[in-house]
C-alpha positions in Angstrom: -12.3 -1.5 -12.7 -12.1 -5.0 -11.5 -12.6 -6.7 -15.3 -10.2 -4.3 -17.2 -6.6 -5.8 -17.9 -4.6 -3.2 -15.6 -3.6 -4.9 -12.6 -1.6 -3.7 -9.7 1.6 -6.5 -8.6 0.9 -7.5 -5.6 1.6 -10.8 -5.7 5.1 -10.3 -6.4 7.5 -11.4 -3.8 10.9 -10.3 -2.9 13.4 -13.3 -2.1 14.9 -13.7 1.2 18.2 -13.4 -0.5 17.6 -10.0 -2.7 15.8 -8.8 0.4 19.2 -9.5 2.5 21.3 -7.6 -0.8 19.2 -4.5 -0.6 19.8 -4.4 3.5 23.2 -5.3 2.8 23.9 -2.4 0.9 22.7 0.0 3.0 24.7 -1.5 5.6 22.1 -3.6 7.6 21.2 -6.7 8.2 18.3 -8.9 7.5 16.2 -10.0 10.2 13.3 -12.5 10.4 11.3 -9.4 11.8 12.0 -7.3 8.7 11.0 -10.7 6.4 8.0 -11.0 8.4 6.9 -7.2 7.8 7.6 -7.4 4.4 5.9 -10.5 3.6 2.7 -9.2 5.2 2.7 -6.2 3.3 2.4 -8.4 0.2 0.3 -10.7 1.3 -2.0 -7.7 2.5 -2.1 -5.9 -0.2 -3.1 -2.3 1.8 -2.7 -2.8 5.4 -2.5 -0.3 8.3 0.1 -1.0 10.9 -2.0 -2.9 13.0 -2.8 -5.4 10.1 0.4 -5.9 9.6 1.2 -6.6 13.5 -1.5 -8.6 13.8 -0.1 -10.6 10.9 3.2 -10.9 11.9 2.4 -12.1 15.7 0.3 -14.9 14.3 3.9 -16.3 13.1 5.9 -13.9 15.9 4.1 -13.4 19.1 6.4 -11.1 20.3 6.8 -8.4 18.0 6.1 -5.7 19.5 3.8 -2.3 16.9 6.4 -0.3 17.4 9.5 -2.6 15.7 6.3 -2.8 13.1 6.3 1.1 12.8 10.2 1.4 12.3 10.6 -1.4 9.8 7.7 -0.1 7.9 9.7 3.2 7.9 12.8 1.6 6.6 11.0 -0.7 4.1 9.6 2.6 2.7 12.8 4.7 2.9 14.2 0.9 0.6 11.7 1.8 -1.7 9.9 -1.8 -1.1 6.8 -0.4 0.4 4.9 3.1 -0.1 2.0 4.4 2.3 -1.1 6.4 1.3 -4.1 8.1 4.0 -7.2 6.0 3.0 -9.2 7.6 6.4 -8.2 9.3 9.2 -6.5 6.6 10.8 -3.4 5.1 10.3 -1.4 5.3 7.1 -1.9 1.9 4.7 1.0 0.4 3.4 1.2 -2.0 0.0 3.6 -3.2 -2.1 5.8 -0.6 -3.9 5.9 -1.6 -7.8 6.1 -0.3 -10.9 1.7 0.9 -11.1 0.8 3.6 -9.7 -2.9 3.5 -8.6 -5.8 5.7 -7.4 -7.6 4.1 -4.2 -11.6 4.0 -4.1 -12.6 3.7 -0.5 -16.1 3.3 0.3 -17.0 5.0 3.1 -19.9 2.7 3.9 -18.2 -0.6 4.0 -14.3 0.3 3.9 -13.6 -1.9 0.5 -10.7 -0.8 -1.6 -10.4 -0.7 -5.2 -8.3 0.6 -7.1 -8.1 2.1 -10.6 -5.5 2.9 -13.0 -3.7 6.7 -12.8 -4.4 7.2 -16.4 -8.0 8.2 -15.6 -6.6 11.6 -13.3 -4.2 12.2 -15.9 -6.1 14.7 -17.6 -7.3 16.8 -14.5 -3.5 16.5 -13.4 -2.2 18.1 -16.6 -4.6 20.5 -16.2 -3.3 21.3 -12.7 -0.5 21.4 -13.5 -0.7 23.7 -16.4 -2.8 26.2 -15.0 -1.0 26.2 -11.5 1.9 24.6 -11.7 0.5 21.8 -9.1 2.3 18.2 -9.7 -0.1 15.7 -8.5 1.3 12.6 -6.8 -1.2 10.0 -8.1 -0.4 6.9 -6.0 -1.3 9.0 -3.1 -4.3 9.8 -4.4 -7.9 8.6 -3.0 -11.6 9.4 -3.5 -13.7 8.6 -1.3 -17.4 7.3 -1.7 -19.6 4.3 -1.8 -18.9 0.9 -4.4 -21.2 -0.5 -6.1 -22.1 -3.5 -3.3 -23.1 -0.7 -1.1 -25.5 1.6 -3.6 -26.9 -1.5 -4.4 -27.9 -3.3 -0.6 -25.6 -6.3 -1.1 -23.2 -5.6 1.5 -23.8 -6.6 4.8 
């Protein structure tokens, strides 16, 4: 739903400063590893792990996946990032904001798209009136094939 208003905020940024308050008071510090994790996410937009490391060793060679892996944790348990399963892989991280969004992920190409969560919200009423299943729509992807693909313009 690329020409609809709805957007999701990824562009946002979080300051150095209110990122250094939120560590603060959880008692921990900010560090330029933690920045650099962060930023990447938003720059991203959906990124696995190893985006994100690769990323962050363009500007820090030597951070090592694993300090990735534990900040991502933390940045998610700050309630800065969130994580869906778009494949079998690794989870894929993006910005946590105020949309929620269902992921489209073409299985021929691996594009993501999103749409807005208004468009389950039907069959999730439903699920949950009939048996008593609350859906958690920004965890929510179907899987198929875009447009570019059905159409033979994605090489």
């Amino acid at each position: 739903m690329r020409g609809r208003a709805w957007r999701p905020n990824y562009d946002r940024t979080v300051s150095e400063s209110s990122l250094a308050e939120i560590l603060r008071a959880r008692g921990l510090r900010l560090t330029a590893q933690r920045q650099l994790v962060l930023q990447a996410v938003l720059d991203l937009g959906h990124a696995t792990p190893e985006q994100v490391h690769t990323a962050v060793r363009e500007v820090a060679a030597g951070v090592n996946i694993t300090t990735i892996y534990r900040t991502l944790e933390l940045l998610e348990r700050l309630g800065l990032v969130t994580h869906t399963h778009l494949s079998h892989g690794s989870p894929t991280y993006h910005a946590a904001g105020e949309h929620q969004h269902v992921h489209l992920v073409c299985r021929e190409c691996g594009a993501i798209d999103e749409i807005e969560p208004e468009l389950l919200r039907p069959l999730a009423d439903q699920l949950a009136t009939q048996r008593g299943f609350r859906v958690d729509i920004g965890h929510v992807s179907l899987f198929g094939v875009c447009a570019r693909c059905e159409n033979g313009d994605h090489k």
